[in-house]
Structure formats: structure tokens, C-alpha cells
C-alpha positions, 0 to 999 in steps of 0.5 A, a space after each residue: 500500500 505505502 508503495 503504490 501511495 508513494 507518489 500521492 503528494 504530486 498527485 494530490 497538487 497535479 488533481 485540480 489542475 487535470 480537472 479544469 483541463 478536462 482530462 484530456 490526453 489521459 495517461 493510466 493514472 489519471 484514466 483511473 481517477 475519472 473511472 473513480 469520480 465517474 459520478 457526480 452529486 447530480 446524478 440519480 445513481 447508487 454507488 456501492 463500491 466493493 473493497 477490491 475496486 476500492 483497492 485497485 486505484 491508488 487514490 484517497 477514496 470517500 464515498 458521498 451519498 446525497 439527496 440527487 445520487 452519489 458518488 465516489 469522491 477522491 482527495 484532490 488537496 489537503 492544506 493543513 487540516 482542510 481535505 478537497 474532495 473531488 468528484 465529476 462537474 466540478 463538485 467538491 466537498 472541503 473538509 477539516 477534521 471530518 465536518 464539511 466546511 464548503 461545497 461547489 457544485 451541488 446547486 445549493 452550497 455552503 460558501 463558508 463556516 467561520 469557526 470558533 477558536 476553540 473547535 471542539 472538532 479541533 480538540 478532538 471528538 473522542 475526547 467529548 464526555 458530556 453535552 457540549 455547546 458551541 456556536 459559529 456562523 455559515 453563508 449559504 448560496 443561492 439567496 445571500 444567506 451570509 453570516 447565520 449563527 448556528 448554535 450547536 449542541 455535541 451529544 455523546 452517544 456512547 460506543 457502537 460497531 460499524 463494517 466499511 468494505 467488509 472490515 468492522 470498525 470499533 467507534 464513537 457515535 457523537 451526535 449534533 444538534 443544530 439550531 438557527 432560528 433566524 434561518 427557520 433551520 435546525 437538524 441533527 448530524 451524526 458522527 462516527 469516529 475513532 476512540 484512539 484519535 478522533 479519525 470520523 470514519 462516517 458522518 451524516 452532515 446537514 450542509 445547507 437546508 436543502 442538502 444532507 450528505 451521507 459520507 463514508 471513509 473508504 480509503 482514509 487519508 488520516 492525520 495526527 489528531 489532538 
């Protein structure tokens, strides 16, 4: 694995750049990676990839479940502790610490997340005990919905088992309730992570009113946690 990975770095700066080119002159690496991202959010298709065809292309992998189809995604970016997500017509999903942060491409996007500076996803959810409330703001487009103060409620919900490509995963359920009544907008996102270093294996995430994801680690990239 770390040998088939060992030119990973080059291709994570090179994967934007083959986007906006349109993948023309395709070499075999990057044919692999439309056969990967073949799919996007917009499309009415189920992916289910199996842990062999997971395991043939040489890219970081996450599979993305939402309201229009799914996809699987491949890390294109990572920029300290922000991951981009890449799937087909410029979709991206960004990433920091397993909660998402920004979209393009999904017809209605989170623009941005400011954060507060004491992230307890920067902390580390596997360190959460006890109901944890924090606050910060999101922009949403279309329709100028900038700065909306979202408060947020963390909920331990004790240890379960999940099975991801066949391989059973000993996690931590964290739950997270959000409200924003100036926005009408409140759900409630789920969040399985690993007890050792916090890694979110799995998530289901309220991005924007309209738009729930379902994620799920299928070739992690994974990076020193608190």
C-alpha cells in the first residue's frame, strides 16, 4: 500500500489542475481517477463500491451519498487540516477534521463556516464526555444567506460497531444538534469516529437546508489528531 501511495503528494497538487483541463490526453493514472469520480452529486445513481475496486486505484477514496445520487469522491488537496474532495462537474466537498466546511457544485452550497477558536472538532471528538455547546456562523448560496449563527449542541452517544468494505470498525457515535432560528433551520448530524484519535470514519452532515450528505471513509487519508 505505502508503495503504490508513494507518489500521492504530486498527485494530490497535479488533481485540480487535470480537472479544469478536462482530462484530456489521459495517461493510466489519471484514466483511473475519472473511472473513480465517474459520478457526480447530480446524478440519480447508487454507488456501492466493493473493497477490491476500492483497492485497485491508488487514490484517497470517500464515498458521498446525497439527496440527487452519489458518488465516489477522491482527495484532490489537503492544506493543513482542510481535505478537497473531488468528484465529476466540478463538485467538491472541503473538509477539516471530518465536518464539511464548503461545497461547489451541488446547486445549493455552503460558501463558508467561520469557526470558533476553540473547535471542539479541533480538540478532538473522542475526547467529548458530556453535552457540549458551541456556536459559529455559515453563508449559504443561492439567496445571500451570509453570516447565520448556528448554535450547536455535541451529544455523546456512547460506543457502537460499524463494517466499511467488509472490515468492522470499533467507534464513537457523537451526535449534533443544530439550531438557527433566524434561518427557520435546525437538524441533527451524526458522527462516527475513532476512540484512539478522533479519525470520523462516517458522518451524516446537514450542509445547507436543502442538502444532507451521507459520507463514508473508504480509503482514509488520516492525520495526527489532538
Amino acid at each position: 500500500m505505502r508503495t503504490r501511495l508513494s507518489a500521492y503528494p504530486r498527485l494530490l497538487r497535479a488533481w485540480p489542475l487535470l480537472l479544469l483541463l478536462g482530462l484530456h490526453g489521459c495517461t493510466d493514472l489519471s484514466r483511473s481517477a475519472v473511472d473513480s469520480a465517474r459520478l457526480s452529486m447530480h446524478r440519480k445513481a447508487r454507488v456501492e463500491p466493493t473493497a477490491a475496486e476500492v483497492a485497485a486505484k491508488p487514490f484517497y477514496q470517500m464515498q458521498a451519498n446525497g439527496p440527487q445520487g452519489s458518488a465516489v469522491l477522491i482527495l484532490g488537496n489537503v492544506d493543513g487540516q482542510r481535505q478537497a474532495w473531488y468528484g465529476a462537474h466540478e463538485t467538491v466537498l472541503f473538509l477539516e477534521h471530518g465536518r464539511v466546511v464548503e461545497t461547489t457544485g451541488l446547486g445549493e452550497d455552503l460558501d463558508g463556516a467561520q469557526l470558533p477558536a476553540d473547535d471542539p472538532f479541533a480538540r478532538g471528538l473522542q475526547h467529548l464526555t458530556a453535552p457540549l455547546v458551541y456556536h459559529y456562523r455559515v453563508d449559504w448560496s443561492p439567496g445571500y444567506r451570509d453570516d447565520v449563527p448556528i448554535e450547536a449542541r455535541l451529544i455523546p452517544a456512547g460506543k457502537t460497531q460499524i463494517t466499511i468494505l467488509g472490515t468492522p470498525h470499533e467507534v464513537l457515535r457523537v451526535d449534533e444538534q443544530l439550531s438557527a432560528p433566524a434561518a427557520h433551520f435546525s437538524a441533527t448530524n451524526h458522527y462516527w469516529v475513532d476512540p484512539q484519535d478522533g479519525f470520523v470514519w462516517k458522518s451524516e452532515q446537514q450542509v445547507t437546508p436543502g442538502i444532507r450528505l451521507a459520507l463514508l471513509a473508504l480509503r482514509p487519508y488520516r492525520q495526527p489528531q489532538p
